[in-house]
C-alpha positions, -999 to 999 in steps of 0.1 A, spaced: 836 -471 -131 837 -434 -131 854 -419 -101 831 -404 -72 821 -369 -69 820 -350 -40 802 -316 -33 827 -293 -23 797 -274 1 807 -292 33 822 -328 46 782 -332 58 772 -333 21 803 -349 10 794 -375 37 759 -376 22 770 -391 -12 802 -415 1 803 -445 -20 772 -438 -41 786 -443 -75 805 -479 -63 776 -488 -44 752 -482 -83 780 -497 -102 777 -530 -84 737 -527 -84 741 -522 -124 763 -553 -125 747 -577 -101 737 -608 -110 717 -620 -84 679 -616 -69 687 -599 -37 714 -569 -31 726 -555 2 751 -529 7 782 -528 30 800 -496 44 840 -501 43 840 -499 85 806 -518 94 805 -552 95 777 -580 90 768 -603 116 775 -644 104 738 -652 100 729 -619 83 716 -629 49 705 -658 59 681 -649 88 673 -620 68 659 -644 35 643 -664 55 623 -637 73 616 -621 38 601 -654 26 583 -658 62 568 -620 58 565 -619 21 582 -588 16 607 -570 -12 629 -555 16 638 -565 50 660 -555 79 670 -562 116 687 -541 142 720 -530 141 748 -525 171 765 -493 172 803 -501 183 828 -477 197 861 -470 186 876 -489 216 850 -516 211 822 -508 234 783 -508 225 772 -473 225 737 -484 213 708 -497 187 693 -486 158 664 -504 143 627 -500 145 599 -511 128 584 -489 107 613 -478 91 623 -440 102 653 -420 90 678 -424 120 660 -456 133 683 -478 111 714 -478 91 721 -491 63 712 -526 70 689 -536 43 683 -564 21 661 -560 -10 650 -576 -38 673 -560 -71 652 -535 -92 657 -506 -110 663 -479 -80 693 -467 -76 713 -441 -52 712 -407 -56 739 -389 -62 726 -358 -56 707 -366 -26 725 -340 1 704 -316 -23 668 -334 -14 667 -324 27 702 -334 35 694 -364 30 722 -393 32 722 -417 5 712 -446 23 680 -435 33 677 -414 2 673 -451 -14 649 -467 15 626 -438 7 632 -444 -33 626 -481 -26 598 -479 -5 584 -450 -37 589 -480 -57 564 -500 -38 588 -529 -24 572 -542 7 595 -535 39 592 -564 69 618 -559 99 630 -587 126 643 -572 159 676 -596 162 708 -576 158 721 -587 125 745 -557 116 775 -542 133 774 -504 126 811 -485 133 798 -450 128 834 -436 139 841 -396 140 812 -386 118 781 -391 143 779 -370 170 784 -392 205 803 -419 187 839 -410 205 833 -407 238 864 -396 260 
């Protein structure tokens, strides 16, 4: 696997691409029928693919999410993402999709500073995968020093 490149610009865009070329090496190396993704500091809840399939095969969809919980650094619940229909800031990167050919972008900070996760939701949903969307929190979303609000003191 090549190493990543980050745009030099600013730590926004450099935020913009994080893990993109990891993330498309294990898409181009998966051997299975449905793909999620996982950031280093969030965390899946126990039921998460499962309740996720099963509502996929209930809805007859491609792609399908839940809600996520936004924890602090000291633990606490700062908040919830997830909305139906999808919206760029109404979800993270929560997803669970059917493997195709869409991929990340890695030069999506260039396309309306756009991070890569939703870069792909909107390159999936271009692709013409059906989205569905339960509303039981199914993803734990750490969003640390890099979203404003996330460190209260």
């Amino acid at each position: 696997i090549k190493h990543q490149h980050y745009p030099e610009q600013s730590a926004f865009f450099a935020w913009c691409v994080s893990g993109t070329d990891a993330i498309n090496h294990g898409l181009d190396t998966a051997l299975g029928t449905w793909v999620s993704t996982l950031g280093d500091d969030d965390e899946y809840c126990p039921n998460y693919v499962e309740r996720l399939l099963e509502a996929a095969a209930e809805q007859d969809v491609d792609a399908i999410y839940g809600r996520s919980v936004l924890i602090g650094q000291s633990g606490e619940t700062l908040g919830y993402l997830g909305a139906w229909p999808p919206g760029l800031a109404k979800q993270t990167c929560d997803l669970l999709w059917r493997l195709n050919e869409v991929r990340m972008d890695p030069l999506c900070y260039l396309r309306g500073n756009l991070p890569n996760d939703w870069a792909l939701w909107m390159a999936l949903m271009d692709a013409g995968l059906r989205f569905g969307f339960i509303p039981e929190v199914l993803y734990r979303y750490h969003p640390g020093d890099h979203v404003p609000g996330s460190n209260p003191t």
